[in-house]
N, C-alpha and C positions, 0 to 999 in steps of 0.2 A: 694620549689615550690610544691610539692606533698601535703604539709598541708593546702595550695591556695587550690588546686584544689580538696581536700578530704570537705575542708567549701564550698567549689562552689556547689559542688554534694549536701549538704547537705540544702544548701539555699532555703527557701522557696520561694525567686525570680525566680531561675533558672530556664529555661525552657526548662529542661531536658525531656527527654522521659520518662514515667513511665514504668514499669518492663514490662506492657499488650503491649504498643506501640512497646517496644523494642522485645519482642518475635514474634508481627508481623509482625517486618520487617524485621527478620528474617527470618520467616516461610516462607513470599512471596518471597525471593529473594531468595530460593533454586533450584538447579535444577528441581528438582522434587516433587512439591508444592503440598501439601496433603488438597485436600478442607477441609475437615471433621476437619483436624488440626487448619487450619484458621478460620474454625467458629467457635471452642472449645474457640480459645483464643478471638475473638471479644468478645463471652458470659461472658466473665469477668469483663467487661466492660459496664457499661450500657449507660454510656453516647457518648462511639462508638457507640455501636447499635443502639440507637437513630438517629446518624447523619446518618447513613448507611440508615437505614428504612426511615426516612425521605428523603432522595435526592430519592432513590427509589419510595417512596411515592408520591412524586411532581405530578402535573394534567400536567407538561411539559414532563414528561416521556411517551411517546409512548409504552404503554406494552402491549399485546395481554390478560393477563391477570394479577392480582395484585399478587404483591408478597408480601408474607406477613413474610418469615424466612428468618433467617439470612444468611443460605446457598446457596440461591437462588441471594439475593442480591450479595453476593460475585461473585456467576457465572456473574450474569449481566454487573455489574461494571468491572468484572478483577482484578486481583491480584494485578499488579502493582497502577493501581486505588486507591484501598484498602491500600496501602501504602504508597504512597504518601497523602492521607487523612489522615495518621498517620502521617506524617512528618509535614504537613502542621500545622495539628492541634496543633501540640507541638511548631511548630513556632509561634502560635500565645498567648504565654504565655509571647513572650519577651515584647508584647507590653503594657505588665498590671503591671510595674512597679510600684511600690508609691514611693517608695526612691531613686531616683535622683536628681543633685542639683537643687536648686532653680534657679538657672542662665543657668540650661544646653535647650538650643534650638534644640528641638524635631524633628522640618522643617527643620531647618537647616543639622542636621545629615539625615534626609529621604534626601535634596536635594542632596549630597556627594554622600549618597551611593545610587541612582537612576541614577545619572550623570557617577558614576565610575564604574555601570553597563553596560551603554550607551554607553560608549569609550572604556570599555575591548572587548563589541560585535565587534565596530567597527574597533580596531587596528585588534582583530582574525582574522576579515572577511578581510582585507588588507592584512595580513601576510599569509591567504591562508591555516589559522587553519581548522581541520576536521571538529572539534564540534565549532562551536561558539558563541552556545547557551548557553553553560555551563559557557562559559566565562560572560555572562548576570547576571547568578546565582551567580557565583563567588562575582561578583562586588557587589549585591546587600547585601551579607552578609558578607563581607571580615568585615564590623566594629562591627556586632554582640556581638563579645567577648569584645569591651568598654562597651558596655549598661549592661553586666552582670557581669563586674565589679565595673560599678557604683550602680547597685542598691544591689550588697553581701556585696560590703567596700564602703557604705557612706560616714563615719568618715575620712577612709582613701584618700576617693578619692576627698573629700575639700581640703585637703594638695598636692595632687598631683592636682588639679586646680590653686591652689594655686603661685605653680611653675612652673606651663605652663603660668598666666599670668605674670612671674618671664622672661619669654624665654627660657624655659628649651623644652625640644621636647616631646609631651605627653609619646609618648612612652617611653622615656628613667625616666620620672616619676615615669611613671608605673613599672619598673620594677628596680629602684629603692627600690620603695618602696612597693609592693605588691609581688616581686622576680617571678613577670611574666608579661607580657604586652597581649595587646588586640588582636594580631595577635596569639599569640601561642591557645589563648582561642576560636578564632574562629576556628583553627584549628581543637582543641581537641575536641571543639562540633561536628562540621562535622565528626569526626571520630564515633563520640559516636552515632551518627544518621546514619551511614552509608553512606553517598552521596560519590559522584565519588571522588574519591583519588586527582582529578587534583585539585577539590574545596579546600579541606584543606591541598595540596601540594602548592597551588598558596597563599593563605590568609596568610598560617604560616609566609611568606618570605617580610613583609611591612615593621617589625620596623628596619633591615640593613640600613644601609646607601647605595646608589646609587654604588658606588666602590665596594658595596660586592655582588652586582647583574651583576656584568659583565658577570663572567661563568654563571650564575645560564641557567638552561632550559627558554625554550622561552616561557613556561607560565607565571611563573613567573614573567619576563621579563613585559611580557603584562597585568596582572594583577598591577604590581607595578608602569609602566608608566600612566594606569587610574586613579589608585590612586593618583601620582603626579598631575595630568590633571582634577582632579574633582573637585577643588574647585571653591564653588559655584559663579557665574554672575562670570566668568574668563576665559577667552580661551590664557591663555598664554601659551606657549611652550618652557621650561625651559631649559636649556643644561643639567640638571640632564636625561632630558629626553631623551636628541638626542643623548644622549652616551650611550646609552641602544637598541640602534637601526638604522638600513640600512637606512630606510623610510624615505624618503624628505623630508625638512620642508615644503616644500607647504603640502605637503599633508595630517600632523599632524596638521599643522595649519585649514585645511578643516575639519579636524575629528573634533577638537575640539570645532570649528562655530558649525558644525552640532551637537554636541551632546549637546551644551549648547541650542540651538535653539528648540531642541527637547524637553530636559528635563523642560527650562522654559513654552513651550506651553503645556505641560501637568501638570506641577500644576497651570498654568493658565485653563486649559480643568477642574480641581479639586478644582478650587473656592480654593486655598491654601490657608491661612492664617495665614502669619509667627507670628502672635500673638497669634493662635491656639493652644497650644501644643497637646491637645487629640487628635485632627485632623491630625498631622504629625505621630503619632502612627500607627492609622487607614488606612491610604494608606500606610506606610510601609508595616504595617500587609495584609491586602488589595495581595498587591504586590507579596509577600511571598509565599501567599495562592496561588495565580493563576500561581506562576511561578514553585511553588513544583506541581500542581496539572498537568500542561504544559506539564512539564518535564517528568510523566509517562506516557501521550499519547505520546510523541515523541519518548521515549523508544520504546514504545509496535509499534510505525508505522515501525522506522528501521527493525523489528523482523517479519512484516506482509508480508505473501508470494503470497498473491494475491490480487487483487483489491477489491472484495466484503470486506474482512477484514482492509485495507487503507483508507476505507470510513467508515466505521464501528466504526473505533478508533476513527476517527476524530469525529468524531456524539457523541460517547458518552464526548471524552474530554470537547468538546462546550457545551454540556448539562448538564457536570457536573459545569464549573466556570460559564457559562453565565446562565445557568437557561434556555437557550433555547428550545421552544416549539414544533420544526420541524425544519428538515435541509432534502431539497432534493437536490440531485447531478444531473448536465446535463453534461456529459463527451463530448467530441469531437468526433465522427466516421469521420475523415480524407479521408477516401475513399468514404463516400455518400454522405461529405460536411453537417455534420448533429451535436448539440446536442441530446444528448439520454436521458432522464431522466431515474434516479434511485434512493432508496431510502431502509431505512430497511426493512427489512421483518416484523417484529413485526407490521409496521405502517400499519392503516386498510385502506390506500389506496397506499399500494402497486403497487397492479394491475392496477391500472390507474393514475402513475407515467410512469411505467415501459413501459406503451402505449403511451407516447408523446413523440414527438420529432420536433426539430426547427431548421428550413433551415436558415445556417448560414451568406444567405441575408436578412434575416428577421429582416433588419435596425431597425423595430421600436420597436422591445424586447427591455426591457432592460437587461433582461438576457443576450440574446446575445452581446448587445452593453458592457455589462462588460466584456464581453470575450474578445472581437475583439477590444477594447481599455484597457484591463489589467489594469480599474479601477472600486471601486465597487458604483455601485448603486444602487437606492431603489426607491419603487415608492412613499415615503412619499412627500405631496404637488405637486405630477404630477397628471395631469389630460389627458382625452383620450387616456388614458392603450389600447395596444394593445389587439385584444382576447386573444393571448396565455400568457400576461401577466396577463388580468382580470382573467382569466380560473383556473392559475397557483394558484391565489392568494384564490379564493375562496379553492384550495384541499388546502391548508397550514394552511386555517379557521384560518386566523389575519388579522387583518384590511391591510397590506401592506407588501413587499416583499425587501430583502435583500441581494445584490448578489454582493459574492464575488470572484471575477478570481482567479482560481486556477493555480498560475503562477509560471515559472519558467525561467532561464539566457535564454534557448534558445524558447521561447514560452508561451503557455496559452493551457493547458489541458482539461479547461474547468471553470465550477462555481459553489460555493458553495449557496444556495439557501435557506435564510435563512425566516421562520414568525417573523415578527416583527408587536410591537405597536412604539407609538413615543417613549416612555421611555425604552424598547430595543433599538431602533435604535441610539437611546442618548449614552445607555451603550459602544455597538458598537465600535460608532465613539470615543471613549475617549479609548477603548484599541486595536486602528489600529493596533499599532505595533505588539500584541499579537495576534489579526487575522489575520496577513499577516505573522507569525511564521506559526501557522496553513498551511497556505496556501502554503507558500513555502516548507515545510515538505511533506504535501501531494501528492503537487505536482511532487517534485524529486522521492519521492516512485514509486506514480504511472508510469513515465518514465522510470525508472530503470524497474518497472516487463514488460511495453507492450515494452522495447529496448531487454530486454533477450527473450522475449516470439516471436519480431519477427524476432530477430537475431537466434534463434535457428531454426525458420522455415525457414527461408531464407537461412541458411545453410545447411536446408533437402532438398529445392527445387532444390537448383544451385546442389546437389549431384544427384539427382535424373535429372534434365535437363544434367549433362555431362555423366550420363551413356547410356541416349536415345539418345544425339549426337552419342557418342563414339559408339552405338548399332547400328543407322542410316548409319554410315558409314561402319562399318563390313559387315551387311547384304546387301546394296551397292557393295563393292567389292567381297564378296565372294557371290552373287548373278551372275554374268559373268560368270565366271567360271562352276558354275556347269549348267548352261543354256548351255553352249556349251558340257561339258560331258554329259548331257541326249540327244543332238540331235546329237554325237557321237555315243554313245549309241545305239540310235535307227536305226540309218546309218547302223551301224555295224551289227546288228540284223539283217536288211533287207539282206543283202549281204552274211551274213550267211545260208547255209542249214537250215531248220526246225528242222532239229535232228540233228544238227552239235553240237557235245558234250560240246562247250562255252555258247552255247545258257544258259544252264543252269546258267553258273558264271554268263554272262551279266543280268541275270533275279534277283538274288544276287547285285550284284552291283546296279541294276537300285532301288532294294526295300531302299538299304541303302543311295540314292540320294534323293529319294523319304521321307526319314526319315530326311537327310539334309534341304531339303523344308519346314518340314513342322516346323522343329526350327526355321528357316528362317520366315515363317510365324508369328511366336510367337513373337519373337525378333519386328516385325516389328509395330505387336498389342501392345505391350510395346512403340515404341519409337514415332509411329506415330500411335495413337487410335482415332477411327471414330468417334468424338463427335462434336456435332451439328449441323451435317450435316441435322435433321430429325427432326425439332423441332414441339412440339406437343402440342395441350393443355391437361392435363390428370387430373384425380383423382387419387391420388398417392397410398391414399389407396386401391384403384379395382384393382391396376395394381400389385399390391405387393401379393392381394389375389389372382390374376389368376397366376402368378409367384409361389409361394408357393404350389399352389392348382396343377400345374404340379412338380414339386420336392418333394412334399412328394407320388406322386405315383411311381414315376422313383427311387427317391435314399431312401427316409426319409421309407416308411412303410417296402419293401424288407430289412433293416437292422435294423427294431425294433425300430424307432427313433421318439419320439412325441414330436412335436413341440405345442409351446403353443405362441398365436399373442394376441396382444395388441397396435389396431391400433384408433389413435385421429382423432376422430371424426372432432376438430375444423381446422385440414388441410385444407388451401384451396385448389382449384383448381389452377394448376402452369404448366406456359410454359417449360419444359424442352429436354431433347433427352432420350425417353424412354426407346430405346435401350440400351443406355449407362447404364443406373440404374437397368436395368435387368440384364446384364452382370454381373454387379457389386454382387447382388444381390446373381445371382445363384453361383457364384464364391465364396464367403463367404458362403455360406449354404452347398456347396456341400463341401467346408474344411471342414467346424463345424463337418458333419457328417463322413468325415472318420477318421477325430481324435474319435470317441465318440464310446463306445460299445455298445450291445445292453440294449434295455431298458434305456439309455440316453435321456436327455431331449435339447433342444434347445429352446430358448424366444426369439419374433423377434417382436420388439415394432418400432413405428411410433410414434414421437409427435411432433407439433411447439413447438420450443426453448422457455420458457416465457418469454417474456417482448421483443421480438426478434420481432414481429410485432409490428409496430408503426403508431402512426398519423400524422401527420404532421398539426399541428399547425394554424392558421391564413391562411392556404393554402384548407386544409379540403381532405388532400391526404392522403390516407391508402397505407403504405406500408408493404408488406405481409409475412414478416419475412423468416426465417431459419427452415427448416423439418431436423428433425433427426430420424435418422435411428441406432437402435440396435440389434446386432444380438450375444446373449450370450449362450454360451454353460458350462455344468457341467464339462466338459471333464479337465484329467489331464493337460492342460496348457501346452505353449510353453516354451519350453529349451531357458536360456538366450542367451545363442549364437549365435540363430537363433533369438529371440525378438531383441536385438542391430542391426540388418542388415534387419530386418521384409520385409520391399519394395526394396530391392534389389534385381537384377534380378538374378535366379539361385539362389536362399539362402531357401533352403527349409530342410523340413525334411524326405521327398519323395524322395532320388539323383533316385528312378532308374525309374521314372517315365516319360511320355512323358509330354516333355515341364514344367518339374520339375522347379518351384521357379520362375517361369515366371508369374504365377495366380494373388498372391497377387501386382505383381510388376504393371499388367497390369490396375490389381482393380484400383492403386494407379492414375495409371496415368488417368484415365479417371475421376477420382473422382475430381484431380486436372482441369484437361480441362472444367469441370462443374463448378470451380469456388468454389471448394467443400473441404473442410478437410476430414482424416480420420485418428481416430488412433485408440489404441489397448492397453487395460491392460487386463495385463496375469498373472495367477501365479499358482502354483497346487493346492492349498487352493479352488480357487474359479475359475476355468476354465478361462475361454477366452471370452473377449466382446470385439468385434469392435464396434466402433461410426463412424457415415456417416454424414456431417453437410452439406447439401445441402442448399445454396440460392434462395431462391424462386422466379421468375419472375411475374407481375401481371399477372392476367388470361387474356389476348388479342384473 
C-alpha cells in the first residue's frame, strides 16, 4: 500500500498541496501566526499572489484605500481566509482530470456526493451533533479518493470497473486490486491538507460492511448511513441503515424526502445536465471552493468576542465567495423596538448607516418585513419602495436590495442587508442553503455575546439591588434606636447640672451618635439616591465646565493637579437630573485626585457615542443618542481586590475614612437610576478611567 500511495504523491493528477500551500497552512494554523512569515511564504508563489491581490483588488471591495502588498492583503482577508484559499484552491485540481473512464458519469458522482452531504447535515442536526456543518463537508468529499484513483491507475481501474459491473462491491475491487480503496485515500488527503480530524476519521470508515459499524463513534456512524442514503433519485431506507441507529423510521424516511428534494432542485436551480460531463466537474469544484472558503469564516465567527468583529467576518466571508459589493447590518434594539443600522468602518458611508434606524412597525420595509417573517427579501420587480427602503437602496449604490434575517431556534436578531443587480440576486437565490449557514452562524454568535454581556450585567445589578435592599432595611432598624438614644441623651443632659462631670461623657457619646448618623446617611444615599426628582433641560457641556471650574479651585490646584478637558461640541441639549451627574461627577474627580501625587494629570472628556444618534426612517424622528463621559487619571491604579468588588459598599482603599467605600457605591447607584452604565479599567501601567454612558432624553 505505501508504493499506492508513494505513485499517488507522485501523480501529475493529484491534487495534492504543493510544498508553498502546505507551509501555509501551516504557518496560519499556529498559535502564534507570524504575519511577516505568511507573506514570505505567499512570495513564493506567484500564482497565490495573484489570487490574493486580485480579490483584494475587486471594485466590490470597500477599502478606504488600495492595497497594493502582499502583507496588507493578508491583514485584510485573515489568516484563516488565507488558508483556506489554499485549500480550496488545491481542491480544485481534482476537477481537471483527463484520464478517467470513458463510461464514468461525472453528474452522477457530484449528485452522490452533494446528496450524501445533504443527509450527513441532516441526520447531525437530528442526532443533536455540535458541528454539523462539518458533517456537510465531510459528505461532499468522503468520495474524493475514487476520482484519484481513477485518474493515477487508468489501466487498473478499467479491470476494477470491469468487476463492479461483474457485482463485485467497488470498493472491495479496489482494494483488491490497487491494495487500497477510495475511503482510506480520502482519508490520507484530508490528513495531508490538514482539515478537522472528524473529516478524515468519518470518510476512512465507508468500505466495512454495516456489522463493523455497530461500535464505531457516532460520526461515523452518520457519515456512513448518508452514504448508504445517497443514492441518486432514491429515498429508500435500507435496514443496513436502521441498525446503525435509535432514529424512527418516519423520520429517516423525512430526511431522506427532504434531502432528495433538496439536491434535485438545486441541479435543477444549475441547468444540470447529466450528459454534461465538464459541467458536473465544475459545480462539484464550484461546491468545494465555497464550502472550504465557508468553513474559515465559520471558524473565525466561533473565535469572535464581540459583535463589531461577528459582522466583520461575516462581511468579508460573503465578499469573498459571492463577489459581494456592500453588506449593511440592521440589528434589533429590543428595548426601543428599533432596527440599528451598522456596517464597516473602511465603507465611506459609515456615518450614515450608523444614523438610521427603523421602527419595527414600519410594515412596509422590507427590511423589516424580513426580520418580522424570518424570510429574505428583495426589492427586485417591487415597485412603491418605502422611503427607507428607496434611501437604503441609493447608500448601497445597486440598483436593488437584499435582505436576509439573521435568524436563529428561538428568534430573528436582525438582517443582513445585501446590493444587489438581478444576476447577484440570481446567484443568491441558487446558494440559499449557504446564506442561511451564514446566517444562522451569525446569528447564534451574536446571542451568545448580548446573553453573556447581559447575563453578566444582570448579575451586577440584582447584586447591587440586594445590597440597597439589605442596606434599606439596616439603616431602617437601626435608625429607631439611635433616634431614641439622642432624645435620651438630650433628656439626660437637661436634668443634668451644667458642670455635672458626665456632662462631658454625654457630650462623647452624643459626637459618636452623631457619627452613627451620618453612616446612616450615606447608607441611605446608596440605597435610596435622589434621581429624578429635578428634571432639567441642560447643556451638558456648561454644566460639566461650571463643575470642574469649582473642583479645580477647592481640591485639583491646592494639590498640584492639572486637569486637561475635552468636551464634544456635537452634544446636544438633554433632559436629565443634573444634580445627579454632578454628584457623580465631583465624586469620580475628587477620587482621581487623592489617588494622584503632585504634578499628576487627570483627562475628562465628553462625547456622543457614534452611530448612538439615529433617524428614524419613513417617520423623520431624530433620536438623540447616548453622552459619554471619561474621566482618566496617570495615577498608580487600583489594587485587584478592590477593582473585583469596585461598587460595593464599604470596599475602598480609604478604611479609616468618613463614609469609606460608600462614594463609588453611591456613583453607581445613581448612574444606574439615570438609566445609565458605568464602568472602569484599571491597571498600574495606565492608571484609571472610568466611563459614564448616559441616555439622552430629547431636548423638551
Amino acid at each position: 500500500m505505501k508504493n499506492i500511495f508513494e505513485k499517488i504523491k507522485k501523480s501529475a493528477s493529484l491534487p495534492q498541496l504543493p510544498q508553498v500551500m502546505l507551509q501555509l497552512i501551516r504557518a496560519c494554523g499556529q498559535e502564534k501566526t507570524d504575519i511577516d512569515e505568511v507573506t514570505q511564504i505567499i512570495c513564493k508563489d506567484a500564482a497565490l499572489t495573484a489570487k490574493l491581490l486580485a480579490i483584494i483588488a475587486s471594485p466590490h471591495v470597500n477599502l478606504a484605500k488600495q492595497v497594493t502588498t502582499i502583507k496588507s492583503a493578508v491583514v485584510y482577508l485573515g489568516l484563516d481566509t488565507v488558508r483556506n484559499i489554499a485549500i480550496s484552491s488545491s481542491a480544485m485540481q481534482f476537477f481537471k482530470f483527463s484520464k478517467v473512464p470513458d463510461n464514468f458519469n461525472i453528474n452522477r458522482f457530484w449528485y452522490h456526493s452533494y446528496k450524501c452531504a445533504v443527509l450527513a447535515q441532516h441526520i447531525a442536526l437530528e442526532e443533536k451533533q455540535a458541528n454539523p456543518d462539518q458533517y456537510f463537508l465531510a459528505g461532499l468529499l468522503h468520495d474524493i479518493g475514487t476520482l484519484v484513483l481513477m485518474a493515477t491507475f487508468p489501466k487498473e481501474y478499467k479491470e476494477i470497473q470491469a468487476r463492479v459491473n461483474q457485482g463485485q462491491n467497488e470498493f472491495e475491487a479496489q482494494a483488491d486490486i490497487l491494495k487500497t480503496d477510495g475511503p482510506r485515500v480520502s482519508a490520507w488527503l484530508s490528513n495531508q491538507w490538514h482539515l478537522n480530524p472528524m473529516i478524515s476519521g468519518a470518510v476512512g470508515f465507508l468500505s466495512p460492511s454495516p456489522a463493523r459499524i455497530q461500535e464505531a463513534p457516532v460520526h461515523i456512524k452518520i457519515l456512513f448511513m448518508a452514504n448508504l442514503m445517497a443514492e441518486p433519485e432514491s429515498t429508500n431506507v435500507t435496514q443496513d441503515v436502521l441498525s446503525l441507529t435509535d432514529m424512527p423510521v418516519a423520520v429517516l424516511n423525512d430526511i431522506a424526502v427532504q434531502a432528495e428534494n433538496e439536491v434535485r432542485q438545486t441541479a435543477k436551480s444549475l441547468n444540470l445536465d447529466p450528459g454534461d460531463s465538464e459541467q458536473g466537474y465544475s459545480l462539484l469544484a464550484d461546491d468545494i471552493k465555497n464550502v472550504s472558503l465557508c468553513f474559515g469564516t465559520l471558524d473565525n465567527l466561533l473565535r469572535a468576542k464581540d459583535v463589531p468583529t461577528v459582522l466583520e467576518t461575516v462581511q468579508r466571508g460573503l465578499e469573498i465567495i459571492f463577489h459581494i459589493p456592500r453588506i449593511f447590518f440592521f440589528l434589533q434594539d429590543k428595548e426601543r423596538d428599533l432596527l440599528t443600522g451598522t456596517c464597516a468602518k473602511e465603507d465611506r458611508h459609515h456615518n450614515i448607516v450608523t444614523s438610521i434606524a427603523l421602527a419595527m412597525n414600519n410594515n412596509g420595509s422590507l427590511i423589516v418585513k424580513s426580520v418580522n417573517t424570518g424570510k429574505i427579501t428583495t426589492s427586485i420587480g417591487q415597485e412603491n419602495l418605502t422611503l427607507s427602503d428607496a434611501r437604503i437602496i441609493r447608500v448601497l449604490e445597486t440598483p436593488a436590495l437584499y435582505a436576509i434575517p439573521i435568524l436563529w431556534h428561538n428568534g430573528c436578531s436582525g438582517a443582513m442587508v445585501i446590493g444587489v443587480d438581478s444576476d447577484l440576486a440570481h446567484t443568491l437565490d441558487k446558494n440559499k442553503t449557504l446564506m442561511e449557514l451564514f446566517s444562522r452562524q451569525a446569528a447564534i454568535c451574536l446571542e451568545n455575546l448580548n446573553f453573556h454581556e447581559a447575563y453578566a450585567r444582570d448579575i451586577s445589578d440584582k447584586k447591587m439591588e440586594a445590597y440597597a435592599t439589605l442596606t434599606d432595611k439596616v439603616v431602617h432598624e437601626i435608625n429607631n434606636p439611635v433616634t431614641i438614644i439622642k432624645n435620651y441623651l438630650e433628656t439626660l443632659k437637661l436634668q443634668l447640672p451644667k458642670k455635672h462631670p458626665a456632662q462631658e461623657d454625654i457630650s462623647v457619646v452624643k459626637e459618636e451618635i452623631s457619627r452613627v448618623s451620618t453612616l446612616l446617611d450615606g447608607l441611605t444615599a446608596f440605597s435610596k439616591p435622589r434621581v429624578g426628582e429635578e428634571l432639567e433641560t441642560i447643556d451638558l457641556n456648561e454644566m460639566c465646565r461650571r463643575v470642574l471650574a469649582v473642583l479645580e479651585k477647592s481640591i485639583l490646584l491646592p494639590r498640584q493637579i492639572r486637569i486637561q478637558t475635552d468636551l464634544d461640541d456635537a452634544l446636544p441639549k438633554a433632559t436629565l437630573d443634573s444634580n445627579g451627574l454632578k454628584q457623580v461627577i465631583i465624586n469620580l474627580v475628587k477620587n482621581a485626585a487623592e489617588a494622584l501625587e503632585k504634578g499628576d494629570e487627570i483627562q475628562f472628556r465628553t462625547r456622543l457615542v457614534p452611530g448612538s444618534a439615529k433617524v428614524l426612517l419613513d417617520k423623520k424622528i431624530k433620536l438623540p443618542g447616548v453622552a459619554q463621559i471619561t474621566i482618566q487619571d496617570n495615577g498608580p491604579g487600583i489594587p485587584s481586590h478592590i477593582r473585583e468588588r469596585l461598587f460595593e459598599p464599604y470596599n475602598s482603599t480609604k478604611p479609616y475614612a468618613s463614609n469609606s467605600g460608600l462614594g463609588l457605591s453611591i456613583v453607581h447607584s445613581i448612574v444606574r437610576k439615570m438609566q445609565g452604565r458605568i464602568t472602569c479599567d484599571s491597571s498600574r501601567d495606565k492608571g484609571t478611567c472610568f466611563s459614564i454612558l448616559i441616555p439622552l432624553s430629547p431636548d423638551t
